[in-house]
DRENDO-1510 file (C-alpha; in Angstrom, 1 decimal, always signed):
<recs>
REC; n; res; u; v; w
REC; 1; UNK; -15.4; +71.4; +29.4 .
REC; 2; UNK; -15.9; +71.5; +25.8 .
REC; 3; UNK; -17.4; +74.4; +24.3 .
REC; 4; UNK; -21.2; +74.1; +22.9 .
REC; 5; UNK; -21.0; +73.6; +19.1 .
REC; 6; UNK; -23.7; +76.9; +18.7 .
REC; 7; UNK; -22.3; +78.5; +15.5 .
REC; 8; UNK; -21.5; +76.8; +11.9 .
REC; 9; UNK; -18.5; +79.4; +12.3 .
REC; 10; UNK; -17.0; +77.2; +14.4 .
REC; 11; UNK; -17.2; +74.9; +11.8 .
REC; 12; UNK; -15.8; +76.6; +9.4 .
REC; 13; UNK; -12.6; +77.5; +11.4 .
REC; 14; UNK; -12.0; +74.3; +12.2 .
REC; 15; UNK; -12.6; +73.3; +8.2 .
REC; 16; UNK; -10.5; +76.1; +6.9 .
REC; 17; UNK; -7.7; +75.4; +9.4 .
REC; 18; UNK; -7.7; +72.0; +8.1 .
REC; 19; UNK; -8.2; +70.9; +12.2 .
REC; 20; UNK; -9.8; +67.4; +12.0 .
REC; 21; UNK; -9.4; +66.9; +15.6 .
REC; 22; UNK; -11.5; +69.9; +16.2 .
REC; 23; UNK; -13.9; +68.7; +13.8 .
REC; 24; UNK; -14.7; +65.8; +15.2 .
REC; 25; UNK; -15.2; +67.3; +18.6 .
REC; 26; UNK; -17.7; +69.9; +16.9 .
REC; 27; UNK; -20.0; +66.6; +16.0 .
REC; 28; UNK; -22.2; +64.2; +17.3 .
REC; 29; UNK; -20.9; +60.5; +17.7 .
REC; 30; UNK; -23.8; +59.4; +15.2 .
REC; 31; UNK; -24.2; +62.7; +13.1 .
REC; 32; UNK; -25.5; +62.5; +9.6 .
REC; 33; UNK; -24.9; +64.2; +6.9 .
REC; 34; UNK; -27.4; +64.5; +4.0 .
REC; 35; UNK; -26.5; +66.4; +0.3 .
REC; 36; UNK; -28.2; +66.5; -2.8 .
REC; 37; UNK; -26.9; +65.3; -6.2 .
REC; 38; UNK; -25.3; +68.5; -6.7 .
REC; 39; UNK; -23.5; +68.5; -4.2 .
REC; 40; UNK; -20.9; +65.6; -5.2 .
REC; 41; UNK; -22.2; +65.8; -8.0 .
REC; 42; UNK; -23.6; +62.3; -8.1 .
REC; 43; UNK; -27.0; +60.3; -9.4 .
REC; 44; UNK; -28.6; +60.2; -6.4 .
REC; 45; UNK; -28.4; +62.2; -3.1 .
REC; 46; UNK; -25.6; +61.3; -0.6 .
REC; 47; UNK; -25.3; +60.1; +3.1 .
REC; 48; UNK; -23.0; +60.0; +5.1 .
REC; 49; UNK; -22.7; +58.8; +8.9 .
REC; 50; UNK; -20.7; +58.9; +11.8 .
REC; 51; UNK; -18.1; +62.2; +13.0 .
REC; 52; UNK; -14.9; +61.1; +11.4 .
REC; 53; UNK; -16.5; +60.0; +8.3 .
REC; 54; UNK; -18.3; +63.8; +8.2 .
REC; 55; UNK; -15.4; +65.2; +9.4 .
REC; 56; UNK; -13.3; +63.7; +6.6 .
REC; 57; UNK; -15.6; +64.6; +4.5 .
REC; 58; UNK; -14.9; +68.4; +5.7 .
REC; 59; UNK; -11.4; +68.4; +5.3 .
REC; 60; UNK; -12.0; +67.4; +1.5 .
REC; 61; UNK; -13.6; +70.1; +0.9 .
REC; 62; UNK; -11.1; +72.9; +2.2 .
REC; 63; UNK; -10.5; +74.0; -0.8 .
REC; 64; UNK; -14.7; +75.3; -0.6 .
REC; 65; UNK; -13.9; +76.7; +3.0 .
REC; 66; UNK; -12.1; +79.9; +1.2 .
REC; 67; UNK; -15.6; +80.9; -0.7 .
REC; 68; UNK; -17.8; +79.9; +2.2 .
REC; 69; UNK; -19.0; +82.6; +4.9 .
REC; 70; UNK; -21.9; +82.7; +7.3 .
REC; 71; UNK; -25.6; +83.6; +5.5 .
REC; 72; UNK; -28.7; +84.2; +7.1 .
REC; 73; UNK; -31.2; +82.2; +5.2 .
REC; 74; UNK; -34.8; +82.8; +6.1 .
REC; 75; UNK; -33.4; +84.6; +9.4 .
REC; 76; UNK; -31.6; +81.5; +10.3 .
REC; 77; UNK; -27.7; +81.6; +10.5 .
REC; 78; UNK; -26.0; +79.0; +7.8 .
REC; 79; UNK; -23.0; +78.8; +5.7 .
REC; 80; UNK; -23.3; +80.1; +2.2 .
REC; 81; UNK; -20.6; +79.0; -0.6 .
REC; 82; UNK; -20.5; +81.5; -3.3 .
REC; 83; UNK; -18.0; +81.4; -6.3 .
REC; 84; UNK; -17.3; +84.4; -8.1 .
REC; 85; UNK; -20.7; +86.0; -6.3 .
REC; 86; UNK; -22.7; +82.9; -7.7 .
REC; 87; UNK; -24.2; +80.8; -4.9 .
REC; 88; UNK; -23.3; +77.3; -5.2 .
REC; 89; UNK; -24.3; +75.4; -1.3 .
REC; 90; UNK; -25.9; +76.2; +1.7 .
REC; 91; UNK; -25.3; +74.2; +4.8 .
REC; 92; UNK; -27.6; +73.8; +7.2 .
REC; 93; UNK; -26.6; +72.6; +10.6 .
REC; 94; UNK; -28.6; +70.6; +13.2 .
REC; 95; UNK; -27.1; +70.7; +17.0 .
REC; 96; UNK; -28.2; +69.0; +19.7 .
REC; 97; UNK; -26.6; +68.5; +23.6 .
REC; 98; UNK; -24.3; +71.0; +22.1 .
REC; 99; UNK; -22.8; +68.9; +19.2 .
REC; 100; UNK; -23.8; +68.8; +15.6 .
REC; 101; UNK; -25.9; +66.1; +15.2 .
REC; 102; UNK; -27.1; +66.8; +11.3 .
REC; 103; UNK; -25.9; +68.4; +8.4 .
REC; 104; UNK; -27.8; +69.4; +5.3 .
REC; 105; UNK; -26.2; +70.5; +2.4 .
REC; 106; UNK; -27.9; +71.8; -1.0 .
REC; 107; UNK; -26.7; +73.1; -3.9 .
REC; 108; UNK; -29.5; +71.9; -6.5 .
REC; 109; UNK; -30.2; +75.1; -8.4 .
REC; 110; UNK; -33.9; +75.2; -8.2 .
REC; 111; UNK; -33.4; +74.9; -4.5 .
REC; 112; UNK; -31.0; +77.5; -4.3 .
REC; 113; UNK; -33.4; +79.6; -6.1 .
REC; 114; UNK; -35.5; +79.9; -3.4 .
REC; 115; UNK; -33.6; +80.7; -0.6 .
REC; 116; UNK; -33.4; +84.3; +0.6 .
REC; 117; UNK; -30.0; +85.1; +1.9 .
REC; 118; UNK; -29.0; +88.0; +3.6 .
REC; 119; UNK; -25.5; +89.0; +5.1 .
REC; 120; UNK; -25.8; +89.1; +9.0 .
REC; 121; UNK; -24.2; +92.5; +10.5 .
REC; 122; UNK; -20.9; +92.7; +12.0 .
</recs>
């Protein structure tokens, strides 16, 4: 039996490990993933559909893993991506029947600005 895809630190493992296989089996057949402009950066917001697409789309951005750690943002538990102690993305996960089945991902500045993060304890 699988285990249930509960914790975006189980995402990140498999990101930073550079594990597709494990990525895949963290999401949803049919998950989506939705950024802002920022993100890419790109004119318009991005989607993206389907596990290995998403996952693919994870293993691009290993190099982000390294500066990416788990935030609690409004209470809830999210990954956080800060550069040089500048916040740069938050990632907001989805999971349903114990797969991911959404991702939201925002780095839009004025977004950002209104987040309250806060560093869970250990």
């Amino acid at each position: 039996m699988r285990p249930c895809a509960r914790s975006s630190g189980t995402f990140l493992a498999a990101t930073r490990g550079g594990d597709f296989t494990a990525l895949v089996s963290l999401l949803a057949p049919d998950v989506v993933l939705r950024a802002d402009a920022r993100v890419v950066p790109t004119p318009e917001p991005v989607t993206v559909r389907d596990a290995e697409q998403v996952a693919r789309g994870a293993m691009a951005a290993t190099g982000r893993a390294r500066f990416t750690g788990v935030g609690l943002v409004g209470g809830a538990a999210r990954l956080v991506m800060a550069r040089g102690g500048r916040l740069a993305l938050v990632l907001e996960f989805t999971v349903a029947d114990c797969l991911i089945s959404a991702i939201e991902v925002t780095a839009a500045p004025d977004r950002l600005a209104r987040l309250e993060i806060t560093v869970p304890d250990a």
